[in-house]
N, C-alpha and C positions, 0 to 999 in steps of 0.2 A: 784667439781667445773667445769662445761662443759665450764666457761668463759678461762681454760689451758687446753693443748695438753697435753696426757702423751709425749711427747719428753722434754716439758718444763718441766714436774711434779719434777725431781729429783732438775733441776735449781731453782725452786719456793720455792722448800721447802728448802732448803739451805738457802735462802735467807731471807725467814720470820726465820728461829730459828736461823737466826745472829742478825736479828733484834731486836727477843726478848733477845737476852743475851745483845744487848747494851741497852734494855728498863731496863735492872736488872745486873748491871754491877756490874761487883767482885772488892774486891780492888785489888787483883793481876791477871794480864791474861797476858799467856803465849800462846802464837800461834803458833805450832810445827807441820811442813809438814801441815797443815788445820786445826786443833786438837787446838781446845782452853780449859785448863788447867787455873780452873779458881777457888781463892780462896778470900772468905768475913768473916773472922769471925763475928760472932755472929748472919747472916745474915742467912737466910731459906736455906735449904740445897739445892733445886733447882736451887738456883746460883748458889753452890759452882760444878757443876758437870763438867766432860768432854764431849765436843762437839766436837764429834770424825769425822769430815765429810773428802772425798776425798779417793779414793781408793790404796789399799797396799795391796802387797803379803803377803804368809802365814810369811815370816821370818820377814817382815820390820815390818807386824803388831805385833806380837810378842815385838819388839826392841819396838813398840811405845806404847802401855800396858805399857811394865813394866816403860819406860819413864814415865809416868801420875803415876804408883803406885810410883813411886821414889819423884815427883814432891809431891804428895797429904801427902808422909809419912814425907818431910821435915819440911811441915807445920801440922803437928799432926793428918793429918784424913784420913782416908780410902776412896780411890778412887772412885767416884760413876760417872756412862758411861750413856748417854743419846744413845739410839737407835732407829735408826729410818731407817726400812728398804729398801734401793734403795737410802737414800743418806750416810749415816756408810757404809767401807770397808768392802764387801764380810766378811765372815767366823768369824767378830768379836765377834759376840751377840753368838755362839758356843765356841768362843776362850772364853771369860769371864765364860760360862756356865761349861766349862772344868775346872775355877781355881776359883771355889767356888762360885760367882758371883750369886745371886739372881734375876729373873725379876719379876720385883713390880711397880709399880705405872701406870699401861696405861689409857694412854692419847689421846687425838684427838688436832690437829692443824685444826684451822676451818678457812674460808674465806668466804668475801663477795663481790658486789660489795656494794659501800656507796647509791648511790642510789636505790638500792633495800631493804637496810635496811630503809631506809629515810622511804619508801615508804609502809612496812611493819610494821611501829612500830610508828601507830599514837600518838598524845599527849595524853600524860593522865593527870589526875589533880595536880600530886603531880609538885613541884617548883622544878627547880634544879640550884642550883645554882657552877659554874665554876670558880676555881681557877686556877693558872697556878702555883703554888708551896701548896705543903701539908697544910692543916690546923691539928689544932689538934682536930677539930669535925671530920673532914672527918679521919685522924690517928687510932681514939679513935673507931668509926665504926668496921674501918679494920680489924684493931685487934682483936678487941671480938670477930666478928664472925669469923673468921679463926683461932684463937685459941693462941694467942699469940706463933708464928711457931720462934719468933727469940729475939734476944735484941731489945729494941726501938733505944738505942741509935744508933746501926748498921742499922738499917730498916730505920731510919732516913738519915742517910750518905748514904746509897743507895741510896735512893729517889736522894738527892742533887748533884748523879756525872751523873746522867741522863743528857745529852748535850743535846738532841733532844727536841723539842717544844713540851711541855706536858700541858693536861689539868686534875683536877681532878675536878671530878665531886661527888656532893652532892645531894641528894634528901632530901629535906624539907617536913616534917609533922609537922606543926606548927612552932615551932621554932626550935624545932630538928632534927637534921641529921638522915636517918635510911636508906639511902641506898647510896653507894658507888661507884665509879669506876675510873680507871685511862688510862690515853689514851697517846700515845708518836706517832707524826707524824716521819718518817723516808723513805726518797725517795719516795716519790708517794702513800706510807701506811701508814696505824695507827693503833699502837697495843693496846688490849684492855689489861688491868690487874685490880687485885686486885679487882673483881664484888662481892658486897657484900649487904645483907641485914641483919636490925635486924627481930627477929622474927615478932615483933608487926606490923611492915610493911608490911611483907610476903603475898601478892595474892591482894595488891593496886598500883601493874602497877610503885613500884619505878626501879625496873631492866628496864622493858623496857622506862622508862621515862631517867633513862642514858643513854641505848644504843638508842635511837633517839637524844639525844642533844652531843653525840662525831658522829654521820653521820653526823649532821649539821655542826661541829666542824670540821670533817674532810674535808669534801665539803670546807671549806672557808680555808682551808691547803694545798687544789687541790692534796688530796690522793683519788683517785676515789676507792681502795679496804679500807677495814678494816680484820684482822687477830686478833685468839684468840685461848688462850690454857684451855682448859678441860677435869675435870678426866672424864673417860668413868663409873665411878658410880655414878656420879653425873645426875642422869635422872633430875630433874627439871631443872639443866641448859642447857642442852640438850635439852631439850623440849623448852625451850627458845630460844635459839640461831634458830633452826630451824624454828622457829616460825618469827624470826625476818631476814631472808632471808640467813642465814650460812649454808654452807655443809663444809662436810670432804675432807682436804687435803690431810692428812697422820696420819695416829696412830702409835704411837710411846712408847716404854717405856724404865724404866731406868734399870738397872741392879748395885746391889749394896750388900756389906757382911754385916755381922751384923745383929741388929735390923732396920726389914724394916723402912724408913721414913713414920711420919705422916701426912698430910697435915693442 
């Protein structure tokens, strides 16, 4: 994004993956030295991780580690570390890779400005229609295509501790829903989540028929950027997003034991 300096880049991107942990809020978060320590049951495990940001020496990070495994083991799960390198503490993604620690899932944090999306992402024919709390057409979408990642009834109470002004957005094929998205204004941005189509939709312009009506949405929110998270194996949404005026902020991934997560 040539619209930030690298002197802002580490500021910027702090501040969008605060944003998205309050667009997907855990029921419990704990904030320790900058370290938020965040637990949802039943909820996708990408809420449930630590958001390690702000810099520590080799012994204090050490003491803040096993704090988050002490924290995650309370509540019955193994600590899973989001990284993301130049705003995570010097030597941490090495310190995890030392005590078993797996890195899996990367990711890109993307940005735009909203009027270059506007501008990039003409109308297409399909309707979309804008809720400001979940339906269970737009739910029922989600879910299938992503893969049923959590309980409903928890994916649900997520959605509802969302504070920031949200929209979700619908694409109509007749009377049915077949593509998805959701958007949360927060200081001057709007984060995208949960982009989703059914197959039958796939290559009739429902993705970019969302993303031009949350730029419009955003514009009358007065967030002149929009921001968004994607796996880096996902080439078609990639090829999308660029297409609709996103670059890369920062790549990022998680480190975690176990059986990696699915998405």
């Amino acid at each position: 994004m040539s619209t930030f300096g690298p002197r802002r880049r580490p500021e910027l991107v702090r501040g969008l993956q605060e944003r998205a942990a309050r667009a997907l809020p855990a029921t419990t978060i704990e904030v320790r030295d900058g370290w938020w320590l965040r637990h949802a049951p039943g909820c996708a495990w990408w809420v449930q991780t630590v958001l390690p940001h702000g810099s520590a020496g080799p012994v204090e990070l050490e003491r803040r580690v096993l704090g988050a495994e002490t924290f995650y083991a309370e509540h019955g799960r193994a600590a899973r570390f989001q990284i993301t390198p130049g705003v995570c503490p010097d030597g941490l993604d090495a310190l995890l890779a030392a005590r078993g620690y797996r890195a899996e899932s990367p990711m890109s944090l993307q940005a735009a400005p909203t009027a270059r999306v506007l501008n990039a992402t003409p109308a297409d024919p399909l309707r979309i229609r804008l809720d400001d709390r979940p339906t269970t057409g737009w739910y029922d979408v989600w879910n299938a295509v992503h893969g049923h990642v959590g309980d409903p009834a928890a994916e649900w109470a997520m959605l509802g501790r969302v504070q920031g002004p949200s929209a979700y957005a619908s694409a109509m094929l007749g009377g049915a829903v077949v593509g998805v998205g959701r958007a949360v204004a927060d200081t001057g941005w709007v984060g995208l989540f949960g982009m989703a189509t059914t197959p039958r939709a796939r290559g009739r312009g429902a993705a970019r028929s969302v993303l031009a009506s949350f730029a419009e949405w955003a514009g009358a929110h007065r967030a002149d950027h929009l921001y968004l998270q994607v796996e880096r194996e996902n080439l078609p949404a990639l090829r999308l997003y660029r297409r609709a005026g996103f670059g890369e902020v920062a790549g990022y991934h998680y480190r975690g034991v176990g059986e990696p997560p699915s998405r």
